[in-house]
ROTI-977296 format. One record per residue: residue number from 1; y, z, x of N, C-alpha, C in turn. Coordinates in nm, 2 decimals. Each point is the difference from the previous one (the first is absolute). Layout:
N
+-----+--------+--------+--------+--------+--------+--------+--------+--------+--------+
| num |    n.Y |    n.Z |    n.X |   ca.Y |   ca.Z |   ca.X |    c.Y |    c.Z |    c.X |
+-----+--------+--------+--------+--------+--------+--------+--------+--------+--------+
| NUM |      Y |      Z |      X |      Y |      Z |      X |      Y |      Z |      X |
...
+-----+--------+--------+--------+--------+--------+--------+--------+--------+--------+
//
This chain:
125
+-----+--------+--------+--------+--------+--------+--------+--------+--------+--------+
| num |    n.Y |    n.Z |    n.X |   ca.Y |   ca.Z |   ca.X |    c.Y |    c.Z |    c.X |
+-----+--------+--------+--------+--------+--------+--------+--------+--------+--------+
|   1 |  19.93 |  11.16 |  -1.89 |  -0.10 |   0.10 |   0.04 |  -0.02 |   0.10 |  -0.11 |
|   2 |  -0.11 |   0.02 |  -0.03 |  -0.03 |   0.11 |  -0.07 |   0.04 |   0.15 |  -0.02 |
|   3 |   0.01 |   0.07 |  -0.10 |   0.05 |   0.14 |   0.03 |  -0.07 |   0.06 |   0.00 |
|   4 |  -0.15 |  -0.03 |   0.01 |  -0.13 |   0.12 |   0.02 |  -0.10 |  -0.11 |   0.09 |
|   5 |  -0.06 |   0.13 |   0.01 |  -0.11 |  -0.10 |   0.11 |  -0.10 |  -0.08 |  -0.10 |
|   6 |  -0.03 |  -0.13 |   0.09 |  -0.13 |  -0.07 |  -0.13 |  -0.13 |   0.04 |   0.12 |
|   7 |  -0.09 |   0.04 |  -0.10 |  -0.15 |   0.05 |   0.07 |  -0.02 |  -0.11 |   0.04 |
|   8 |  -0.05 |   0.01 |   0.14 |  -0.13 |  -0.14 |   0.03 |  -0.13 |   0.09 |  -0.02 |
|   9 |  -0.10 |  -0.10 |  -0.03 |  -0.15 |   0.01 |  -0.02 |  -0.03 |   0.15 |   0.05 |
|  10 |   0.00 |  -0.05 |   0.19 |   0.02 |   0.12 |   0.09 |   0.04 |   0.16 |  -0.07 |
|  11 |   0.10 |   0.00 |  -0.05 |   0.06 |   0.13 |  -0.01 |  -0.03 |   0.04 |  -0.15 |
|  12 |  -0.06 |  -0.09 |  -0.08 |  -0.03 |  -0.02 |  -0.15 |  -0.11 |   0.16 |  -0.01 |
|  13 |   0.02 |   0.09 |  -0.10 |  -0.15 |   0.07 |  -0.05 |  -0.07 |  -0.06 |  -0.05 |
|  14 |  -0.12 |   0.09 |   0.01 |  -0.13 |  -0.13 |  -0.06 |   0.04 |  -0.01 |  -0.12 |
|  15 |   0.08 |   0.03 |  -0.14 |   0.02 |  -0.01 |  -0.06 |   0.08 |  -0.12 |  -0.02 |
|  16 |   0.13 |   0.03 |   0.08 |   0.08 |  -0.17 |   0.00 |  -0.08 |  -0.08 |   0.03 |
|  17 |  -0.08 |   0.00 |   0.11 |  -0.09 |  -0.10 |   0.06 |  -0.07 |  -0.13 |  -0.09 |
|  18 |  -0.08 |   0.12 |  -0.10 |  -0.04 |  -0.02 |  -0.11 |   0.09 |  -0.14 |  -0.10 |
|  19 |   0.11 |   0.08 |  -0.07 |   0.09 |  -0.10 |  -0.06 |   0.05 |  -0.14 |   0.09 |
|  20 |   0.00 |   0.04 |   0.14 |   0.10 |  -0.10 |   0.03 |  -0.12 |  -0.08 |   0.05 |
|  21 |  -0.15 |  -0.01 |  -0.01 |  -0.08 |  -0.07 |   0.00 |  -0.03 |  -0.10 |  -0.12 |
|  22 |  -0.01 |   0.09 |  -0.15 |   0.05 |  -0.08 |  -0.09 |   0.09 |  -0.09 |  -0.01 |
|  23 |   0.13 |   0.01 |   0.03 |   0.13 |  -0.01 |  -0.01 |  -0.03 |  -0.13 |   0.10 |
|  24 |  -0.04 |  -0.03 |   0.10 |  -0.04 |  -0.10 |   0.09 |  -0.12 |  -0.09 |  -0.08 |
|  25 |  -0.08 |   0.04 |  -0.05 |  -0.09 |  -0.09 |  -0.05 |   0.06 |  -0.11 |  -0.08 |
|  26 |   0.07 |   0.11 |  -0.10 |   0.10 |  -0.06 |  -0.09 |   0.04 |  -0.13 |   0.03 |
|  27 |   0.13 |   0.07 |   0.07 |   0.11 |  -0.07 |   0.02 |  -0.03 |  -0.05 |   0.21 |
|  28 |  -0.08 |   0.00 |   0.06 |   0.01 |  -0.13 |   0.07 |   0.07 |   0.13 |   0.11 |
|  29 |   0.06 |   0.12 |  -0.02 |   0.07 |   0.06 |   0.09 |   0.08 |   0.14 |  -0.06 |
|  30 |   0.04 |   0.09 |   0.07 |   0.06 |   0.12 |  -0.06 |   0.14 |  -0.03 |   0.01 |
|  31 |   0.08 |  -0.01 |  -0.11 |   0.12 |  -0.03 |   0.03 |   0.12 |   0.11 |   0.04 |
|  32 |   0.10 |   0.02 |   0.06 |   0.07 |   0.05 |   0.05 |   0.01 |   0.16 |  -0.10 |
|  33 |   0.03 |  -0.03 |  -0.14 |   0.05 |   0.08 |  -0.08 |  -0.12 |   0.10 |  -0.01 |
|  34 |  -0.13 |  -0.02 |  -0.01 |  -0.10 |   0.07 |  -0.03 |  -0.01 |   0.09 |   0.14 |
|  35 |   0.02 |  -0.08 |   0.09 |   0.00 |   0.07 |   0.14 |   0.09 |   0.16 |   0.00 |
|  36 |   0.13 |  -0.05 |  -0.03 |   0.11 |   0.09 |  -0.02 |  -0.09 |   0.12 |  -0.13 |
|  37 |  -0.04 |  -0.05 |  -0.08 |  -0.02 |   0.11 |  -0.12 |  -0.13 |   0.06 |   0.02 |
|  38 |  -0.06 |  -0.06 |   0.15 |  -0.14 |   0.11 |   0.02 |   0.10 |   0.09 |   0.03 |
|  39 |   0.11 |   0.06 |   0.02 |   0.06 |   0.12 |   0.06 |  -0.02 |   0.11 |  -0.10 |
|  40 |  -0.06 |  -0.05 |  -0.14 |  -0.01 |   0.08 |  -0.13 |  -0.06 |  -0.03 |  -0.06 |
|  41 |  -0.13 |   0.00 |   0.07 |  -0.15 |  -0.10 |  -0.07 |   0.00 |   0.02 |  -0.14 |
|  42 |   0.00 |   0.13 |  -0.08 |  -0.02 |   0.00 |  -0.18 |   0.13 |  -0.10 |  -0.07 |
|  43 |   0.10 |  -0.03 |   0.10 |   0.10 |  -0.05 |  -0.05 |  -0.10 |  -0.16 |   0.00 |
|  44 |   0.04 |  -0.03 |   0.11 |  -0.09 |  -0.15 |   0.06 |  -0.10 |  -0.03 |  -0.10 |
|  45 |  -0.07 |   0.07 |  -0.04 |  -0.14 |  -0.01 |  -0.07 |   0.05 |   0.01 |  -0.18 |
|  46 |   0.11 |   0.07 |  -0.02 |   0.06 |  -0.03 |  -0.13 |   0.09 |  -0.13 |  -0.02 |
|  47 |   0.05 |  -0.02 |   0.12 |   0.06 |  -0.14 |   0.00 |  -0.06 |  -0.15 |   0.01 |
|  48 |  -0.12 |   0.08 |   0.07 |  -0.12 |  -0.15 |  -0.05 |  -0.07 |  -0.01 |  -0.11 |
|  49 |   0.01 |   0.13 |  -0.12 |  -0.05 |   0.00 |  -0.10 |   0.08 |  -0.05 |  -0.12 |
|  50 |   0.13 |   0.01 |   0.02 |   0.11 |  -0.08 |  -0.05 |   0.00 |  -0.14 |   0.00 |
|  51 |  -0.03 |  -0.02 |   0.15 |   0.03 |  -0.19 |  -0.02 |  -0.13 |  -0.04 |  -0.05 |
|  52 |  -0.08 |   0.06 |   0.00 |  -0.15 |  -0.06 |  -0.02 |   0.01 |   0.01 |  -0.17 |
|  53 |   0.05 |   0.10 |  -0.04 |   0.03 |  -0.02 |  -0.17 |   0.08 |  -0.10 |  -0.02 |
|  54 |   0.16 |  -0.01 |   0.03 |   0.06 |  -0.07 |  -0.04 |  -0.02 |  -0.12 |   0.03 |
|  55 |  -0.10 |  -0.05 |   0.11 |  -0.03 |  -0.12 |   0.04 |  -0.13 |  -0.09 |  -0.09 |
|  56 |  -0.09 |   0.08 |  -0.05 |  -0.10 |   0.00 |  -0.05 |   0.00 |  -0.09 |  -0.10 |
|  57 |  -0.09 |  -0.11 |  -0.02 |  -0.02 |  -0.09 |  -0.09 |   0.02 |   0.11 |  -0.19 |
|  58 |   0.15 |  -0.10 |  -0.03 |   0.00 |   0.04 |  -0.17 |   0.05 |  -0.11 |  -0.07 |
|  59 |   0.11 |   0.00 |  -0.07 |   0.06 |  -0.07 |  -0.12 |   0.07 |  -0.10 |   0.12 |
|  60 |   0.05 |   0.09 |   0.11 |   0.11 |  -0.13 |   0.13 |  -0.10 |  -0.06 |   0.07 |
|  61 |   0.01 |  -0.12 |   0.07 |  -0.08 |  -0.04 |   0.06 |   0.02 |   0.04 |   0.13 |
|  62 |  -0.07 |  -0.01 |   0.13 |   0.01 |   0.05 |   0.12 |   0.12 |  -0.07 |   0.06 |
|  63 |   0.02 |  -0.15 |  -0.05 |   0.10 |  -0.04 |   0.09 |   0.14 |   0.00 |  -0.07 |
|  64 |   0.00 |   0.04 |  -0.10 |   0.16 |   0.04 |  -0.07 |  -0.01 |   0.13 |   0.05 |
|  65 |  -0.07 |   0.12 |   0.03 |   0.01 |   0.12 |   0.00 |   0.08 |  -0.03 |   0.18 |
|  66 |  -0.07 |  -0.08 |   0.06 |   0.03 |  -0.01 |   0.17 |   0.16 |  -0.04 |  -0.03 |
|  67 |   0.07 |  -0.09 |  -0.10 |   0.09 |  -0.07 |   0.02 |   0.11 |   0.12 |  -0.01 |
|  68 |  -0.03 |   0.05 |  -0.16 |   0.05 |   0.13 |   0.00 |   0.03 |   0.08 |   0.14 |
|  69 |  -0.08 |   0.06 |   0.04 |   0.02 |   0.07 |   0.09 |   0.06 |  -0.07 |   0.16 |
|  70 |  -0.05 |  -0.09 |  -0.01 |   0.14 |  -0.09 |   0.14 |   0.14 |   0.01 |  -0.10 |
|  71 |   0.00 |  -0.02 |  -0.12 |   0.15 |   0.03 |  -0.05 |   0.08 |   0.09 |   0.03 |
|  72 |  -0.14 |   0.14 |  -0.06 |   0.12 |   0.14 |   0.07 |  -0.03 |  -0.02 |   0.12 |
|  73 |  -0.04 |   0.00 |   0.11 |   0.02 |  -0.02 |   0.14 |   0.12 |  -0.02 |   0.05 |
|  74 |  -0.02 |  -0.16 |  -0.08 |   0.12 |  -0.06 |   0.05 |   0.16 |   0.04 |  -0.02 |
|  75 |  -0.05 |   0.10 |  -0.14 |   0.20 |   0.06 |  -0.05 |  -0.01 |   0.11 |   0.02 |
|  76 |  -0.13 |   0.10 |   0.11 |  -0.01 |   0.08 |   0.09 |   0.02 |   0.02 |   0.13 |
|  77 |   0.03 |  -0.14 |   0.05 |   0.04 |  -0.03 |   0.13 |  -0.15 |   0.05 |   0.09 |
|  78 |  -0.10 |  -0.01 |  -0.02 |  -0.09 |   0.06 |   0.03 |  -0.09 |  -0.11 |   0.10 |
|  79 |   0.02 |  -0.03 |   0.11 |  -0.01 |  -0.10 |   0.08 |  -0.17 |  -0.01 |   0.04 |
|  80 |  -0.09 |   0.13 |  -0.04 |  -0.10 |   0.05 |   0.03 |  -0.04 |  -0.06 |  -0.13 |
|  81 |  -0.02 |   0.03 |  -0.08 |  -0.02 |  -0.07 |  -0.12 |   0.04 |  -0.07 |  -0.03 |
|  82 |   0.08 |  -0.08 |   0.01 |   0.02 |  -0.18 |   0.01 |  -0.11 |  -0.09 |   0.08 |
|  83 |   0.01 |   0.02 |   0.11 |  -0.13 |  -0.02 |   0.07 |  -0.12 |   0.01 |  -0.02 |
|  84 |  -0.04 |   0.14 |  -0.06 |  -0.15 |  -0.02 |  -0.06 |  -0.03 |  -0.08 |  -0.09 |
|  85 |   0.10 |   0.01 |  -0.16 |   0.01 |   0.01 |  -0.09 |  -0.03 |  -0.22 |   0.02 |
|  86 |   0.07 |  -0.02 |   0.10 |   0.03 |  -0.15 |  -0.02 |  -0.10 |  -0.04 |   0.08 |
|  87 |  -0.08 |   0.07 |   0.11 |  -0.14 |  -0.02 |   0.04 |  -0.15 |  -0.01 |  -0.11 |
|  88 |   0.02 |   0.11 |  -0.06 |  -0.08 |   0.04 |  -0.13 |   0.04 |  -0.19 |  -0.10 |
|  89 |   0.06 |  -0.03 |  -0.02 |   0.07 |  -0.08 |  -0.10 |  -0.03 |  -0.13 |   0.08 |
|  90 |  -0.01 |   0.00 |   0.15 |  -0.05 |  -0.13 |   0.03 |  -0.15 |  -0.04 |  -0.01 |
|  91 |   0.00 |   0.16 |  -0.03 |  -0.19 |  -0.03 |   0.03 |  -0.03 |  -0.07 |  -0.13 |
|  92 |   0.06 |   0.06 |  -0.10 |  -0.04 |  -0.07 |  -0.14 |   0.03 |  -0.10 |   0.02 |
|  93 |   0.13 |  -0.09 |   0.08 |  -0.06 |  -0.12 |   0.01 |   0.17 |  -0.06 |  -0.08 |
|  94 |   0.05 |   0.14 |  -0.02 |   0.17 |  -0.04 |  -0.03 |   0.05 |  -0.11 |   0.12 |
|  95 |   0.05 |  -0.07 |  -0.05 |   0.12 |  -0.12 |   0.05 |   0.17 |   0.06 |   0.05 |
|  96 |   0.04 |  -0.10 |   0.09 |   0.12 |   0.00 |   0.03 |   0.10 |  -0.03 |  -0.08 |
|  97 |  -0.02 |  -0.08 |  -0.12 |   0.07 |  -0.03 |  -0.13 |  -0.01 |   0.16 |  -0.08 |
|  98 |  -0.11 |   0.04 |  -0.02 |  -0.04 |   0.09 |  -0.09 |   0.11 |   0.12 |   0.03 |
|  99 |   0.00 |   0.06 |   0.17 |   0.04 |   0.14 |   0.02 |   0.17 |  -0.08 |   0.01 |
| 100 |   0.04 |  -0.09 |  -0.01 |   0.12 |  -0.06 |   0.01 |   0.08 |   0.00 |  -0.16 |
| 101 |  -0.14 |   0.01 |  -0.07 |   0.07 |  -0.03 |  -0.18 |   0.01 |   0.18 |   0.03 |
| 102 |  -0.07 |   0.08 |   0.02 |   0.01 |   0.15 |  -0.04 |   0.10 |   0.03 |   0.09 |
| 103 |   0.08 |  -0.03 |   0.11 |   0.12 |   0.03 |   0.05 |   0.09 |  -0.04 |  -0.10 |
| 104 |  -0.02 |  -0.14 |  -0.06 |   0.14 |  -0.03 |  -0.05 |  -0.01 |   0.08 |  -0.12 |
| 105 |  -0.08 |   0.04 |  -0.08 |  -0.01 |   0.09 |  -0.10 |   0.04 |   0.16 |   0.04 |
| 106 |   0.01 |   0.07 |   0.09 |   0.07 |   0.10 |   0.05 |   0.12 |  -0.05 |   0.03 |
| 107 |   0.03 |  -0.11 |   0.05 |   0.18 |  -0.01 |   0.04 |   0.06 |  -0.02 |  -0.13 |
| 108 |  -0.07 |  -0.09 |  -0.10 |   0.06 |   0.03 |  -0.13 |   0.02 |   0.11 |  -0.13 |
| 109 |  -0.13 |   0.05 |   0.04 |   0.02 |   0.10 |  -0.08 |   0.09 |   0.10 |   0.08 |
| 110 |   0.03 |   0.04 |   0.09 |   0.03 |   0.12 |   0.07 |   0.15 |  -0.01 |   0.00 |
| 111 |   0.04 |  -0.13 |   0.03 |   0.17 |  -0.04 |   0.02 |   0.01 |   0.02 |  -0.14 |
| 112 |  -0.02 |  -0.05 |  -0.11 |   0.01 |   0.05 |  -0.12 |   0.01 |   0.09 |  -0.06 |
| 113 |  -0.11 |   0.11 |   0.06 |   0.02 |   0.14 |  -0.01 |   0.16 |   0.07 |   0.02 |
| 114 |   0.00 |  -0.05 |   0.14 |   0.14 |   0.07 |   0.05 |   0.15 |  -0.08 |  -0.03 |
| 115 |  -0.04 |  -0.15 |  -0.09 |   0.11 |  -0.02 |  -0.07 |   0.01 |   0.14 |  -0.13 |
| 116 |  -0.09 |  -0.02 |  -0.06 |   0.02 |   0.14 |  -0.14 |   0.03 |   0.09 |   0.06 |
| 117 |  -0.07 |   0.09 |   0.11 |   0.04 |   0.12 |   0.09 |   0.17 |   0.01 |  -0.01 |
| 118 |   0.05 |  -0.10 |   0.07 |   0.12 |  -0.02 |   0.05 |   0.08 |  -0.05 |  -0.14 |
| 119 |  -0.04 |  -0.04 |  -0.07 |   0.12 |   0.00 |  -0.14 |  -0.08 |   0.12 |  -0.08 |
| 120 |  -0.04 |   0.04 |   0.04 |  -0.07 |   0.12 |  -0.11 |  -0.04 |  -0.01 |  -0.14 |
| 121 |  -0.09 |  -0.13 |  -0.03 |   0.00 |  -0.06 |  -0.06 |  -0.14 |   0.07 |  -0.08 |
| 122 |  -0.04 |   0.06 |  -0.12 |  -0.09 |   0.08 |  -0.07 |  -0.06 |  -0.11 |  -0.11 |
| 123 |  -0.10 |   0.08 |   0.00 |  -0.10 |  -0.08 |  -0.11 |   0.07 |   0.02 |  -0.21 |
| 124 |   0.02 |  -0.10 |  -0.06 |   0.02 |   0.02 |  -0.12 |  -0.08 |   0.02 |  -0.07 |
| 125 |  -0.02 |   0.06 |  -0.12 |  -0.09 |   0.03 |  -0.11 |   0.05 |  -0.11 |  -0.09 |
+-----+--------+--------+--------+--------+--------+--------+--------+--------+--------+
//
């Protein structure tokens, strides 16, 4: 359960109204988290100005940038973003092989992490 209320439409200012009508065009539906951060609409509205930069066609392509971000998700424990993140990724048209190679590349890199963590193992010059 959430720790703040998420706006429905209903209870939305014409302001949220507004965004979360974009935010639906967009994406097909208003997802849980945007709901929760109309509680602090300049926040909401700075937070969709973020992903819309960091997401934005540059040097990464759109679907390394998606892979990335299911990565931190995934070593975020972020179950809300796993979900989107691996919806968004189906749309492109990612495979069951594909999100199976980027697991095993987090189990590998990560357990390796916490082998060096755990021997305290530092970078040489």
């Amino acid at each position: 359960m959430s720790t703040v209320k998420l706006i429905q439409d209903q209870d939305a200012s014409p302001e949220v109204k507004h965004i979360f009508a974009h935010i639906e065009e967009e994406k097909g539906m208003v997802p849980p988290t945007f709901r929760a951060l109309a509680n602090f609409p300049d926040y909401m509205k700075a937070t969709l100005m973020k992903m819309k930069t960091v997401m934005a066609p540059g040097k990464i392509d759109a679907k390394t940038k998606m892979l990335i971000a299911l990565t931190t998700s995934i070593n975020n424990n972020s179950d809300m973003c796993i979900a989107s993140h691996t919806k968004q990724l189906r749309n492109m048209g990612v495979t069951d092989e594909e999100l199976l190679e980027v697991i095993a590349v987090i189990d590998g890199t990560v357990g390796l992490n916490r082998v060096n963590t755990g021997l305290r193992i530092f970078p040489q010059e």
